[in-house]
C-alpha positions, 0 to 999 in steps of 0.5 A, spaced: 500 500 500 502 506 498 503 511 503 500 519 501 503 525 504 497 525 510 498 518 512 506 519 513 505 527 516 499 523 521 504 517 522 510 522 523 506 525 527 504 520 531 511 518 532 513 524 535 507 526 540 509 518 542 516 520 543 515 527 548 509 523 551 514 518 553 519 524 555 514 527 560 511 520 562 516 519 569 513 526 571 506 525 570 506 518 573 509 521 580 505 527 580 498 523 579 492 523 573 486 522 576 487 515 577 486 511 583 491 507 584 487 503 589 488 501 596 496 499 599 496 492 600 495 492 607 489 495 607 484 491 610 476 489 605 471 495 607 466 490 607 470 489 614 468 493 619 460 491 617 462 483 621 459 482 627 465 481 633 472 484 634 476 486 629 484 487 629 490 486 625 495 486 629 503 485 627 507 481 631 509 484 638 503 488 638 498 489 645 493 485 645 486 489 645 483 491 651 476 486 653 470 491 653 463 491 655 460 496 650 456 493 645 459 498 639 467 500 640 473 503 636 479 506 635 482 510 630 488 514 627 484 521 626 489 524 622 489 518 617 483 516 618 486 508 619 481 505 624 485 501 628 481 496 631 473 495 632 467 491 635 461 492 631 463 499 629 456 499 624 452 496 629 446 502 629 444 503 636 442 511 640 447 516 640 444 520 646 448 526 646 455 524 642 450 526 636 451 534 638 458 533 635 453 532 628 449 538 630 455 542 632 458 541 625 452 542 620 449 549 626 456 552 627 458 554 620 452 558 620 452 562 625 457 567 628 459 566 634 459 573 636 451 574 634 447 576 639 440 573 640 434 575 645 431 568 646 422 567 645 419 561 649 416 559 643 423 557 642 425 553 648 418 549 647 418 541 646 424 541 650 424 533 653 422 531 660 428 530 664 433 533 658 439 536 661 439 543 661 444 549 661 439 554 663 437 558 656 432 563 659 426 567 655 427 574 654 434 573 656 439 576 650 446 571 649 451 570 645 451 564 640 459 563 642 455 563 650 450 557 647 455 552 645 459 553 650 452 551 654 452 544 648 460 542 649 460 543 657 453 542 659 449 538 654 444 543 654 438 541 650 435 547 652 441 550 647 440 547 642 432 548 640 435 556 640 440 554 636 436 550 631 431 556 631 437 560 629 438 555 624 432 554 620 428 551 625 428 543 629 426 539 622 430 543 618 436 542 622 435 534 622 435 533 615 441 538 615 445 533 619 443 527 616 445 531 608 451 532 613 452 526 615 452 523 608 457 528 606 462 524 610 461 518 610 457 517 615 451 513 613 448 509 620 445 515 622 439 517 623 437 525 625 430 525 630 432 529 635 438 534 634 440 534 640 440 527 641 434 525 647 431 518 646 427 519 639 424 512 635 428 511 629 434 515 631 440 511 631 448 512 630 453 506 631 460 508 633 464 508 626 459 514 625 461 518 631 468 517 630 467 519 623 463 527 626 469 526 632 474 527 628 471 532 623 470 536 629 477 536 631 479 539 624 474 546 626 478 551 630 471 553 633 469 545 635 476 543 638 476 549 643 469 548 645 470 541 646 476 542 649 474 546 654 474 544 661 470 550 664 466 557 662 462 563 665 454 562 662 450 568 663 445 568 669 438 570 668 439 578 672 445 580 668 450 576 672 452 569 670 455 562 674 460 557 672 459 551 668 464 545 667 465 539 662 460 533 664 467 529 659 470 526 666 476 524 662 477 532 660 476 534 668 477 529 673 471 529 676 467 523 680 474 520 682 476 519 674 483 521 673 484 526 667 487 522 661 493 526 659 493 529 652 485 529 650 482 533 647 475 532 647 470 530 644 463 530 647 459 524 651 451 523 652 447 519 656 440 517 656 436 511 659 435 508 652 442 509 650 446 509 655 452 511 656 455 514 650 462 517 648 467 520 644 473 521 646 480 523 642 487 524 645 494 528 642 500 524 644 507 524 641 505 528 635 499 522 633 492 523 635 486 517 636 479 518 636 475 512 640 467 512 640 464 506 646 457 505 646 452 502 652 458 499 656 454 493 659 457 493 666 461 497 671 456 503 672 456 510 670 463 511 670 465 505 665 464 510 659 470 513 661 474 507 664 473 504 657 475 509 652 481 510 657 484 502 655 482 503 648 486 510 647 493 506 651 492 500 647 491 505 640 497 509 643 500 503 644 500 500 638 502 505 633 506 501 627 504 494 630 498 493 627 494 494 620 488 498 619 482 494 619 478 499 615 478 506 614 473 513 616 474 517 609 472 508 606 464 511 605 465 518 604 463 520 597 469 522 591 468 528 588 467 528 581 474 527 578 477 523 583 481 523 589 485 529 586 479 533 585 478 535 593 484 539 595 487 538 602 486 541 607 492 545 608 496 548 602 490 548 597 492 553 594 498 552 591 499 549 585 504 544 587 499 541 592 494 540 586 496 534 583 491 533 577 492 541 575 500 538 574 498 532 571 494 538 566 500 541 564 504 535 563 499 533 558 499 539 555 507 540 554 507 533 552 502 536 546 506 542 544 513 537 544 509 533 539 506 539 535 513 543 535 516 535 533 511 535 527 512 543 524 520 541 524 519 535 520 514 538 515 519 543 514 525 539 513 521 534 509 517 539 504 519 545 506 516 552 508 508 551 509 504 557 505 501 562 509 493 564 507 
């Protein structure tokens, strides 16, 4: 077969696109294409977590697990995400409390902390019976930035329904934190009553509020509040009195010793959920989350005592175990791959942007090519006629 001019230009071509593709291609391999390279091998099944029982990996010379009573448990690594042990982590079982760090981060972007805000009876209505209550009085004018500390410290109901009114109203504020809670991942909750009091149908499981723990801990504001130990909450004649964290691992209080290094997060109790926790801890530059729910023996306090082992065993064995899942498995990928959503910290650099560099390889590759061709058409046949 005889080859024309527009074949061998298109075959020249071609070859020279091939050959400065080839030239860039180590660049465009190190610096990422859209392309998910998938999971490193020692990433566990994220079907993993949805198996009833204990699950852990553990390398050898590992800690063994500590023995737990609470019907749902896990710990994690909140900077990577790795879970590093669990016990029916997708188990749905009432959140109590734990379930205002949701309402905390689908409310707190919206409101200004410094807003001032006279509050109506009509928004301290429906308030449950035997609800823990900070003291939000009718025709009494606060700060938004005093209401949380009311949430974070006090698990004031009575804060929250204001803040909800604030915020679009109680319903509106549930199916905010439901699209929320998709957002990231968290797919077992179920919003009935945003400030966690008992509800038919609301439900969270320990993986869901590690998940909403370790978002929290990425808000400047969040992480101040439920780190806070103690506040001044405005009284109802223009003075105000002490509050502190109901979070014994964070005060010490009812004979629980302080653990060292926590940073939060939020703990709950109701007579249908039993006791709750969300608890994260900073050590030696690594930071865990650990969720225990319902502990079935030990009283009142084993919340704490529980979530105290599993932030020592978590500690205790960094490198030493495999993750067995991970809490960014269910959150959904924005379009155009992992490298679409740009990191928390430096996004806006170009350097940081792995797909806009990917984009620019391709295109000095095509240019290479381009440039190639117009050389060897000259060579070939000469100058090209202009018009």
């Amino acid at each position: 077969m005889t080859v024309g001019f527009a074949s061998r230009a298109a075959v020249s071509s071609g070859a020279l696109c091939t050959a400065g593709l080839l030239a860039l291609a180590p660049a465009a391999a190190t610096t990422g294409t859209g392309i998910d390279p998938g999971p490193p091998a020692t990433a566990a099944p994220a079907s993993l977590l949805y198996r009833h029982g204990t699950h852990v990996r553990p390398r050898p010379g590992a800690p063994e697990v500590p023995e737990l009573s609470a019907r749902s448990w896990l710990v994690a690594d909140a900077d990577t995400g790795a879970v590093l042990a669990a016990h029916d982590a997708h188990r749905r079982l009432p959140p109590a409390s734990t379930l205002k760090t949701l309402f905390a981060l689908t409310v707190l972007p919206v409101l200004p902390a410094g807003i001032r805000h006279r509050v109506s009876e009509e928004e301290l209505a429906g308030i449950g019976p035997g609800s823990s209550l900070v003291g939000v009085a009718e025709n009494r004018t606060y700060r938004v930035s005093d209401l949380w500390n009311g949430v974070f410290l006090n698990s004031g109901n009575d804060a929250v329904r204001v803040l909800a009114a604030l915020s679009g109203g109680w319903r509106a504020t549930a199916r905010r934190m439901e699209e929320q809670a998709r957002a990231l991942g968290a797919r077992d909750t179920r919003v009935k009553s945003p400030d966690g009091y008992d509800a038919p149908g609301q439900v969270s499981s320990a993986y869901d509020l590690a998940v909403f723990g370790r978002a929290g801990l990425r808000r400047p504001d969040f992480a101040r509040y439920c780190a806070r130990a103690a506040a001044r909450f405005p009284d109802r004649d223009g003075g105000s009195y002490g509050i502190v964290n109901t979070n014994r691992l964070l005060t010490g209080a009812d004979g629980v010793d302080p653990y060292r290094g926590l940073v939060g997060v939020k703990n709950g109790y109701t007579s249908h959920a039993g006791h709750t926790l969300v608890a994260a801890a900073r050590r030696g530059g690594r930071t865990l989350v650990a969720t225990v729910m319902n502990p079935r023996s030990g009283g009142g306090l084993a919340v704490y005592e529980e979530a105290r082992a599993l932030l020592d065993w978590g500690f205790g064995a960094a490198g030493r175990v495999d993750p067995v899942g991970s809490l960014d498995a269910l959150r959904p990928r924005p379009p155009g791959g992992p490298e679409a959503e740009p990191a928390a910290a430096g996004a806006g650099r170009l350097g940081d942007r792995p797909g806009r560099t990917a984009t620019w390889t391709i295109a000095g590759a095509a240019l290479l090519g381009g440039a190639g061709v117009a050389v060897f058409l000259r060579l070939r046949w000469g100058p090209v006629p202009k018009g």
